[in-house]
C-alpha positions as CSV (number, residue, x, y, z in Angstrom):
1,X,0.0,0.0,0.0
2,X,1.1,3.1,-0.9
3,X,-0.2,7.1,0.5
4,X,-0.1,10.0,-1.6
5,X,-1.0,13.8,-0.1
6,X,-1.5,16.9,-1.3
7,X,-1.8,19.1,1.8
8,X,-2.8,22.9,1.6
9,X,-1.1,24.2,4.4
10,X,2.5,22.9,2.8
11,X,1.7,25.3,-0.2
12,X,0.8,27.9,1.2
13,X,0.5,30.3,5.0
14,X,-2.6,32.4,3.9
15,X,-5.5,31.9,5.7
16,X,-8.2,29.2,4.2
17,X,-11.5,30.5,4.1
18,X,-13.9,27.6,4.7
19,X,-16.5,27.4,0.9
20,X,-19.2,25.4,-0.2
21,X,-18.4,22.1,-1.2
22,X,-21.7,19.7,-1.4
23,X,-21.6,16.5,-3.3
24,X,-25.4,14.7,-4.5
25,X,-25.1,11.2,-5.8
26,X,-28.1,9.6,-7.9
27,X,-28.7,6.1,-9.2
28,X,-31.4,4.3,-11.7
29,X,-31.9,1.1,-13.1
30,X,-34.6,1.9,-15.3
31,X,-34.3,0.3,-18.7
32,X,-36.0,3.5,-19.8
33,X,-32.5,5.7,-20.8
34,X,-34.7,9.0,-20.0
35,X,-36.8,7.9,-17.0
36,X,-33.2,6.5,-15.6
37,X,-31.7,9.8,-16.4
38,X,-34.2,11.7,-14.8
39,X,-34.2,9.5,-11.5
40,X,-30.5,9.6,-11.3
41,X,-30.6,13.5,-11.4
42,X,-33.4,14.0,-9.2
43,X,-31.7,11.8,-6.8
44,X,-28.4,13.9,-6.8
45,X,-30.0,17.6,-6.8
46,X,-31.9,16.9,-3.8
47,X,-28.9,16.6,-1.6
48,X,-27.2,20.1,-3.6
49,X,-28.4,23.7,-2.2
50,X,-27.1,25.3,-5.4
51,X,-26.9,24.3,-9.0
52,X,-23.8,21.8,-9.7
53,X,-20.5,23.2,-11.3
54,X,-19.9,19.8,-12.2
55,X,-20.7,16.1,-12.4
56,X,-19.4,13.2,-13.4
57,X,-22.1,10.0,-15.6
58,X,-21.0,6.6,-15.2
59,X,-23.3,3.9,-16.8
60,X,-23.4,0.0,-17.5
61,X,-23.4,-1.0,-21.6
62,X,-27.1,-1.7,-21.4
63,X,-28.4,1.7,-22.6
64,X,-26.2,1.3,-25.6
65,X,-28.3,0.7,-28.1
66,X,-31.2,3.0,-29.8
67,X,-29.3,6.2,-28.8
68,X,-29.7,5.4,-25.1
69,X,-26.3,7.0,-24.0
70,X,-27.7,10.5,-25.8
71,X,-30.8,10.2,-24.5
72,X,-29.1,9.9,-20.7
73,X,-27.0,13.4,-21.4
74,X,-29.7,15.0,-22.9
75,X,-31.8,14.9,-20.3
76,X,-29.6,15.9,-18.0
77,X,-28.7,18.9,-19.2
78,X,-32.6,19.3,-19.0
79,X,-32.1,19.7,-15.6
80,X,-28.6,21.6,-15.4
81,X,-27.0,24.6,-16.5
82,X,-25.5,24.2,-20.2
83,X,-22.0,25.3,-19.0
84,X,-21.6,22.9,-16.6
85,X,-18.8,20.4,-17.2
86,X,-19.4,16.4,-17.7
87,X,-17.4,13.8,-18.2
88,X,-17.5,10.7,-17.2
89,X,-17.7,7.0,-19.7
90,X,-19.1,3.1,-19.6
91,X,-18.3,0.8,-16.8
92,X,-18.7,-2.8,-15.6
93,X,-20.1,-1.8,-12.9
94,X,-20.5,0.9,-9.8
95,X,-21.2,1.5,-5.6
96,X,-22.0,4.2,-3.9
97,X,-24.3,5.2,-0.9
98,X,-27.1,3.4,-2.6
99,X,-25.8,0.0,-3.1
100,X,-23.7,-1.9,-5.5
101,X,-24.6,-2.4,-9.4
102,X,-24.2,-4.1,-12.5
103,X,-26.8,-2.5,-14.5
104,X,-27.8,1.3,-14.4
105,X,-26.3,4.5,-14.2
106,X,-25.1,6.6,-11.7
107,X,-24.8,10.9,-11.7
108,X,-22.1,12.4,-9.5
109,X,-23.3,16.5,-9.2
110,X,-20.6,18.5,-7.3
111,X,-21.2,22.6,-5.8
112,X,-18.1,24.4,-5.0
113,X,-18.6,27.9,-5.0
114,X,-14.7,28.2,-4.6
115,X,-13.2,25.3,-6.6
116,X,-12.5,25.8,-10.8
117,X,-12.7,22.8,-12.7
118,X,-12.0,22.8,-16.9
119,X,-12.4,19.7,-19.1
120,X,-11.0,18.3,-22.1
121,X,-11.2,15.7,-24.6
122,X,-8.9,13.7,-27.3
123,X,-9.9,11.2,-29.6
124,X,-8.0,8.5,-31.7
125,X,-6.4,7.2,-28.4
126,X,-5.5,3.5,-29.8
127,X,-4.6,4.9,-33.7
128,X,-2.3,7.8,-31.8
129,X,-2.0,7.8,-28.3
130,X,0.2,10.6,-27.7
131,X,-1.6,13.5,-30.2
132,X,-4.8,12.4,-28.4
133,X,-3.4,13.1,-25.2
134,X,-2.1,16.7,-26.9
135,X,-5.5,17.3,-28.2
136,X,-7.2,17.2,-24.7
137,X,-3.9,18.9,-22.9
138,X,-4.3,21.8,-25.2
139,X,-8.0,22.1,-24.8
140,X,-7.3,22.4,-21.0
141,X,-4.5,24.8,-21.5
142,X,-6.5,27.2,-23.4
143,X,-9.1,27.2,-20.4
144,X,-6.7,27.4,-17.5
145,X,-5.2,30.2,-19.0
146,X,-8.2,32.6,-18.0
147,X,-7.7,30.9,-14.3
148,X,-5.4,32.1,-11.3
149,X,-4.1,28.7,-10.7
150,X,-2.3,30.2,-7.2
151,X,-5.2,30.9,-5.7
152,X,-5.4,27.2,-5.6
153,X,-3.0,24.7,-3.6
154,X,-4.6,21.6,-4.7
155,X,-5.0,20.4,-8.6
156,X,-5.6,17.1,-9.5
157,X,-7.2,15.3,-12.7
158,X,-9.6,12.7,-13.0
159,X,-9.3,11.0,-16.4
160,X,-11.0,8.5,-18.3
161,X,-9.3,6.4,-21.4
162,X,-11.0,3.9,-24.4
163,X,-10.4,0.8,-22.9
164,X,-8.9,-2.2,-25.5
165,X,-11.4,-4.0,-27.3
166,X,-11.7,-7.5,-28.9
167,X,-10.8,-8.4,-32.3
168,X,-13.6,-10.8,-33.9
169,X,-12.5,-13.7,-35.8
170,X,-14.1,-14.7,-38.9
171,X,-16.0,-18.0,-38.2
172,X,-15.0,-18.1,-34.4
173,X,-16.2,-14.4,-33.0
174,X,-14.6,-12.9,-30.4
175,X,-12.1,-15.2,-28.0
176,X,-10.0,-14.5,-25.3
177,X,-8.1,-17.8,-25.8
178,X,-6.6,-18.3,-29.7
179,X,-4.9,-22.0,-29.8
180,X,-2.9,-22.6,-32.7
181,X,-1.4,-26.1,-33.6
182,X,1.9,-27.3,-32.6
183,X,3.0,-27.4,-36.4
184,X,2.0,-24.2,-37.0
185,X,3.3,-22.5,-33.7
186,X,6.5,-21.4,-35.5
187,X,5.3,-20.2,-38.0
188,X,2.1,-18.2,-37.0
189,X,2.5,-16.8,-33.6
190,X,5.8,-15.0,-34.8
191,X,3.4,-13.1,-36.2
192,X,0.6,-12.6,-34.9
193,X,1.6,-8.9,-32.8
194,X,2.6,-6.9,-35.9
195,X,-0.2,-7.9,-37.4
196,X,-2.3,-6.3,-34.5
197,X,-0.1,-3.7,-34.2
198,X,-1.3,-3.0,-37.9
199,X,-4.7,-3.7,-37.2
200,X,-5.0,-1.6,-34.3
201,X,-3.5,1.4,-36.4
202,X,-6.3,0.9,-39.4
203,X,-9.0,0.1,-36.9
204,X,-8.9,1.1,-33.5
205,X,-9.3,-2.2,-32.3
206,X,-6.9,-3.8,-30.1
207,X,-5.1,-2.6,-26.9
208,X,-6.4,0.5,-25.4
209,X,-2.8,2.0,-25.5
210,X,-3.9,3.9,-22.2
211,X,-0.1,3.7,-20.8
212,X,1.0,5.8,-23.4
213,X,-1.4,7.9,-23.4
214,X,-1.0,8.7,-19.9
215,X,2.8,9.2,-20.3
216,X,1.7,12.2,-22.4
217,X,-0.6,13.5,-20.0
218,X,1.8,13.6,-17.3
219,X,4.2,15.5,-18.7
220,X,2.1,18.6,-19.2
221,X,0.4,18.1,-15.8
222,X,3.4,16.6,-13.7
223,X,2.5,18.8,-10.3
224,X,-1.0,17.2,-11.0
225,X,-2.1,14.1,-8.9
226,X,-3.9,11.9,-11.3
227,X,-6.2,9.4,-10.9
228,X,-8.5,7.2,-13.4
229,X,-8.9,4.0,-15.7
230,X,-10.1,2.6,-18.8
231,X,-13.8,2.3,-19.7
232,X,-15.1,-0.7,-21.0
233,X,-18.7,-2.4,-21.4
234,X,-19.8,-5.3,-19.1
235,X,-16.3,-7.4,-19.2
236,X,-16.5,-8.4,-23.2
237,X,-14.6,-6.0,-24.2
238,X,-16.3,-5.6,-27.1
239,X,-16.8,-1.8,-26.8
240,X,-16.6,1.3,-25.0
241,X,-17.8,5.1,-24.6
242,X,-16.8,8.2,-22.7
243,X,-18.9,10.8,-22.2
244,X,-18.0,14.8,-22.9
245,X,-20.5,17.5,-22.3
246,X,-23.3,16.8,-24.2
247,X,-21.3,14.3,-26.9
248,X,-20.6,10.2,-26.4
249,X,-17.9,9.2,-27.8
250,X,-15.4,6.6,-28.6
251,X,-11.1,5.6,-28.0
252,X,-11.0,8.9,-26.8
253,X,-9.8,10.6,-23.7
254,X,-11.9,12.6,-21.2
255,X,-10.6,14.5,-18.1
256,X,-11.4,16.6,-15.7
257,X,-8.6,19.3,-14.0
258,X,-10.0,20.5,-10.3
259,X,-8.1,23.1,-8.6
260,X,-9.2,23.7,-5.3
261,X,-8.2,24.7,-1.6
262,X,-9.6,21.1,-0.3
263,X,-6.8,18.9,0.9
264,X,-7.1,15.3,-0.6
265,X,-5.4,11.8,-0.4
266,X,-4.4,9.1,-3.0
267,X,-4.1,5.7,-1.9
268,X,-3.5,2.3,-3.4
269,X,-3.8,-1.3,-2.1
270,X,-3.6,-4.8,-4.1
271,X,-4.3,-7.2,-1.7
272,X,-2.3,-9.7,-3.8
273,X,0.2,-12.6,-2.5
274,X,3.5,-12.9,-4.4
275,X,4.1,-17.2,-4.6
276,X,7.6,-16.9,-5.0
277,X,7.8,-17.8,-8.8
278,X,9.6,-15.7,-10.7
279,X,10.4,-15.3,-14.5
280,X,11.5,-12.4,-17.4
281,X,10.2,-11.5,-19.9
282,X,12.7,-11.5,-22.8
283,X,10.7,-10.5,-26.1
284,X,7.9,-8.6,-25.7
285,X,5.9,-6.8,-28.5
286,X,2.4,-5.4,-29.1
287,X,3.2,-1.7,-28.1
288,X,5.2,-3.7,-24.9
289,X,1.9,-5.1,-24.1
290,X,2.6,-8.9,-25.1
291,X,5.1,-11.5,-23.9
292,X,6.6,-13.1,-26.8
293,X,9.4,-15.3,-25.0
294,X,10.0,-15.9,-21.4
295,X,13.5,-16.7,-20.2
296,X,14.0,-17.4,-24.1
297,X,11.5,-19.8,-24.0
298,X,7.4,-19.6,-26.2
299,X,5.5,-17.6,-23.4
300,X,2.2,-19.8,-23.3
301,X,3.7,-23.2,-22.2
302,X,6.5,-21.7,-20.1
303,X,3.9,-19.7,-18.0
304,X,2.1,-22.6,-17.9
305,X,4.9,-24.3,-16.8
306,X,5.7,-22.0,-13.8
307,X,2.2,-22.4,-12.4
308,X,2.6,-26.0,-12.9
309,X,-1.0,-26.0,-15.1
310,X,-1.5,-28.5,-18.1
311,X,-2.2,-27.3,-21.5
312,X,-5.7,-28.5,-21.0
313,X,-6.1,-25.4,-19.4
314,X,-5.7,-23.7,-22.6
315,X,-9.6,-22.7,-23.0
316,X,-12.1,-19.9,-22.4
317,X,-11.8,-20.1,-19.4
318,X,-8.2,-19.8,-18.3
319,X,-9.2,-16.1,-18.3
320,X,-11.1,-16.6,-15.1
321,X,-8.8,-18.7,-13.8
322,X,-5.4,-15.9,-14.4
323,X,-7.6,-13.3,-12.2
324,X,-6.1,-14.8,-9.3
325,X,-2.8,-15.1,-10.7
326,X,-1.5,-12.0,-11.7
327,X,1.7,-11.0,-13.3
328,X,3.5,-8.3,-10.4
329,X,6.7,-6.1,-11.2
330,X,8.1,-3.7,-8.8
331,X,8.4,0.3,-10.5
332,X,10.1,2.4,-8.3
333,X,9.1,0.5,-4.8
334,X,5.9,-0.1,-5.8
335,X,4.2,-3.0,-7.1
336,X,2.7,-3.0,-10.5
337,X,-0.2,-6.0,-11.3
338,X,-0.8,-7.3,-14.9
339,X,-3.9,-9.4,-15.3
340,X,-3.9,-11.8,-18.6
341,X,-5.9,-10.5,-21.1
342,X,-5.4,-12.7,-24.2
343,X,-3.7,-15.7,-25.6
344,X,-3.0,-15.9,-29.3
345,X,-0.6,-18.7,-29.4
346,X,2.6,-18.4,-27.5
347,X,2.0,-14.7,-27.1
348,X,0.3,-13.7,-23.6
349,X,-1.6,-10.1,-24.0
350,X,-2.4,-8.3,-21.6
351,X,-3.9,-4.6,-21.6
352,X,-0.9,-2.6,-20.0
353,X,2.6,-2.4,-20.4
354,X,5.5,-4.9,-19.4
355,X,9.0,-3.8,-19.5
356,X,11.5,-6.5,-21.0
357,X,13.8,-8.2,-19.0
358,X,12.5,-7.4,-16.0
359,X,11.7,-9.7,-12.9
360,X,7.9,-10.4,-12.6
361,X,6.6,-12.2,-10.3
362,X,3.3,-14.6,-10.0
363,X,1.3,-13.0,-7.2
364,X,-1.9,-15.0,-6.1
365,X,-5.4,-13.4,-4.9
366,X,-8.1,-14.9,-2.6
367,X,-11.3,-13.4,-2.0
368,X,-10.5,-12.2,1.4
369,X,-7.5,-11.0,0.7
370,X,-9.2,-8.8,-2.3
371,X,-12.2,-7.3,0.3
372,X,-9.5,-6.7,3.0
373,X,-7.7,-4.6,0.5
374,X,-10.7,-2.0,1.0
375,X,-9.4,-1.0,4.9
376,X,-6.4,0.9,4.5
377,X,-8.5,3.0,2.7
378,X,-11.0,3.7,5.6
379,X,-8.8,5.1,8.2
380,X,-9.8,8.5,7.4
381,X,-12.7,10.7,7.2
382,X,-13.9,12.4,4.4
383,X,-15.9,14.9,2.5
384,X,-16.2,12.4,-0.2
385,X,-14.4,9.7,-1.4
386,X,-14.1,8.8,-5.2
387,X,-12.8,4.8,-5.4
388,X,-11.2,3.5,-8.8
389,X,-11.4,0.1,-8.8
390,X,-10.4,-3.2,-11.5
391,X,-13.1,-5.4,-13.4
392,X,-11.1,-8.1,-12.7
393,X,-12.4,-7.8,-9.0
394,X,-15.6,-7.3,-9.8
395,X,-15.8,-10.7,-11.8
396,X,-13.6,-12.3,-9.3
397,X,-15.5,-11.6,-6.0
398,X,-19.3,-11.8,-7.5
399,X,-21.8,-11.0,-5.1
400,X,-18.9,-10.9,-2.5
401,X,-18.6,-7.1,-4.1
402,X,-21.4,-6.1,-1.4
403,X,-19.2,-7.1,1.3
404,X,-17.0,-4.2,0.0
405,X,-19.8,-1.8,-0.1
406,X,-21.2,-2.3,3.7
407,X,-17.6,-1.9,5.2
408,X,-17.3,1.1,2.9
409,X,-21.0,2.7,3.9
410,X,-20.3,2.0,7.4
411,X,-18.4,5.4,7.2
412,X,-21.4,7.0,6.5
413,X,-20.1,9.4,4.0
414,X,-20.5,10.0,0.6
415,X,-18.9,7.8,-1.7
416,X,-18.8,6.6,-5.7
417,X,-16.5,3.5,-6.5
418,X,-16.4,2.4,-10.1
419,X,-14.9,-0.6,-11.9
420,X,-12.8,-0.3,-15.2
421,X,-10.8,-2.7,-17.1
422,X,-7.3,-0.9,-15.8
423,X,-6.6,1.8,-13.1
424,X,-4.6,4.7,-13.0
425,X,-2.6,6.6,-10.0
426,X,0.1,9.4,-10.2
427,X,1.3,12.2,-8.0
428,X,4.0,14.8,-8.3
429,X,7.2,13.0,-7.1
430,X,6.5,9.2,-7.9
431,X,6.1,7.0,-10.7
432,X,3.2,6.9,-13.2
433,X,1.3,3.5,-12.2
434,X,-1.0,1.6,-14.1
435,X,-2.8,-1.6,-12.3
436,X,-4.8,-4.3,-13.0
437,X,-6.7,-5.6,-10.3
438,X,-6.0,-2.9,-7.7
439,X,-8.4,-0.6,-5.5
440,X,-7.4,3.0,-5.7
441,X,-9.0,6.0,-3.7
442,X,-8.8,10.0,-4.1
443,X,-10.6,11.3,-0.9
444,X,-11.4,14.8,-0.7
445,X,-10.7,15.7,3.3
């Protein structure tokens, strides 16, 4: 576990006036996109004495199709001023006071009379990572420029990335397990990550590329903390949206800068075990996101090999069975998780970066060990408390999820926690961090 603070009083001696800062959370699960939009909102301005200056839409990909996504934002902005900032994307699923969903939407409306938050937006994230994350720095830029940003001694960023997304094969559909004959090994899985790496170019389909585009974002925002993670749809991978304003969108880049005079806290927990196995990685490939070789050896059958599984195993659902076996790294002094996304082959895939020839580790989860993860991050009370947590948990634990939610509404505060297919965590002075599997927490003191 690692702590990350932003205090006020380090920045600066002047006086901190105490200012409005109310948060109203709404949830529906009407199949109705409008009625659930107008629930959700009703919900959250109740608990708001003023209009919002800002809120944040998460939904579940079952208001996807006939326009439902469009339908949600218009409505809202029924409700709230046009100026107000949104952003916010598709999840796998979401908490908060309420209880704990996998189907519905949820509307986060914040009143600050004192705080200044901008937006911004970059698309084309898996085609070009890096000039997306320019596009929606620039944006930003242009609308921080008409701000005093010293008035303010906390900033941080909440963003929101295109998660990867599934390529379908012709005849077989969408698999997260590709086998290939033992004849053909050599010759096809050689081959098989430039040919995504292509692919993913022409189609934007393929890994999210979200640790590069996060690279980018740091380096215009590195006095920023930063948290976030990829959206996705309900664990298929099949598709994704992020929400801007009044527009739905897709592999783009959504974010939110908040300066403020609040004092808030980063935190992150695994609540993984390591076993003790080690390997290296020693060809990597797909934009550093696939193992290729492992200690010179094909990837599939070594890491098979290391966990001591049989190649039976190779089948839809070794996926499941990988969630509690995660590939761990160390970056800095802290620990990194990689969850397997993909087999093609020999190749392993998974959705964030692995650096070559470094020592990785097989860490092991249980479901205890993933719910006890949640305490470190209850020791402290809060104005509101905005959790970032992995899909992989969510499918893991099951219904076990609502044990997480009572030891989290015990505190009686406000709270949102949603779950995304990657998670992100920066502040000024360490590493940028990417997990899989991890529970993440900005808390607003």
């Amino acid at each position: 576990m690692f702590l990350f603070t932003q205090d006020k009083n380090k920045y600066s001696k002047k006086q901190i006036i105490p200012y409005m800062f109310e948060v109203g959370i709404g949830t529906s699960q009407n199949w109705d996109p409008e009625k659930a939009a107008e629930e959700a909102i009703e919900e959250a301005l109740k608990k708001l004495s003023n209009k919002p200056t800002f809120a944040l839409l998460f939904s579940t990909i079952h208001y996807e199709k006939n326009k439902g996504f469009q339908k949600i934002l218009n409505k809202i902005y029924t409700k709230i001023p046009e100026e107000t900032e949104l952003i916010g994307g598709t999840v796998a699923g979401f908490m908060n006071n309420s209880g704990a969903y996998t189907r519905g939407i949820t509307l986060l409306l914040l009143n600050s009379d004192k705080s200044k938050i901008v937006t911004g937006i970059g698309h084309n994230t898996k085609r070009s990572p890096k000039k997306a994350a320019k596009t929606c720095v620039s944006i930003i830029n242009k609308k921080i420029e008409k701000i005093d940003t010293n008035e303010y001694n906390t900033k941080f960023i909440l963003e929101f990335i295109s998660a990867g997304k599934i390529f379908s094969i012709p005849f077989l559909g969408r698999r997260k397990i590709i086998s290939i004959p033992n004849r053909l090994n050599n010759i096809i899985s050689p081959i098989i990550n430039p040919t995504l790496e292509i692919l993913n170019k022409l189609s934007q389909i393929g890994n999210g590329r979200e640790d590069e585009v996060l690279e980018e974002l740091v380096k215009s925002f590195k006095e920023y903390t930063i948290i976030g993670g990829s959206t996705l749809d309900d664990n298929q991978w099949n598709d994704s949206y992020q929400f801007y304003k009044k527009s739905i969108n897709k592999d783009s880049l959504v974010c939110a800068v908040i300066l403020t005079n609040e004092k808030i806290n980063a935190k992150n927990t695994l609540g993984l075990i390591p076993t003790g196995k080690k390997l290296k990685a020693t060809k990597i490939g797909l934009f550093n996101c696939a193992i290729e070789k492992i200690e010179g050896k094909p990837a599939t059958s070594t890491f098979l090999e290391k966990l001591s599984w049989p190649k039976d195993f190779l089948n839809e659902s070794l996926h499941r069975k990988t969630l509690y076996y995660p590939l761990c790294y160390e970056k800095e002094g802290k620990v990194c998780s990689r969850v397997l996304a993909l087999v093609a082959g020999e190749n392993l895939i998974f959705t964030n970066t692995i650096e070559k020839e470094k020592e990785l580790e097989i860490y092991y989860a249980t479901g205890k060990n993933l719910i006890d993860a949640i305490e470190p991050h209850l020791q402290e009370e809060s104005k509101f408390s905005l959790y970032v947590s992995c899909c992989a948990r969510l499918e893991a634990l099951g219904r076990n999820i609502l044990k997480i939610h009572k030891r989290i509404n015990e505190k009686n505060e406000p709270f949102l926690l949603i779950y995304m297919s990657g998670e992100d965590l920066y502040s000024p002075g360490n590493p940028i961090l990417r997990f899989n599997e991890s529970f993440n927490s900005l808390k607003i003191n």
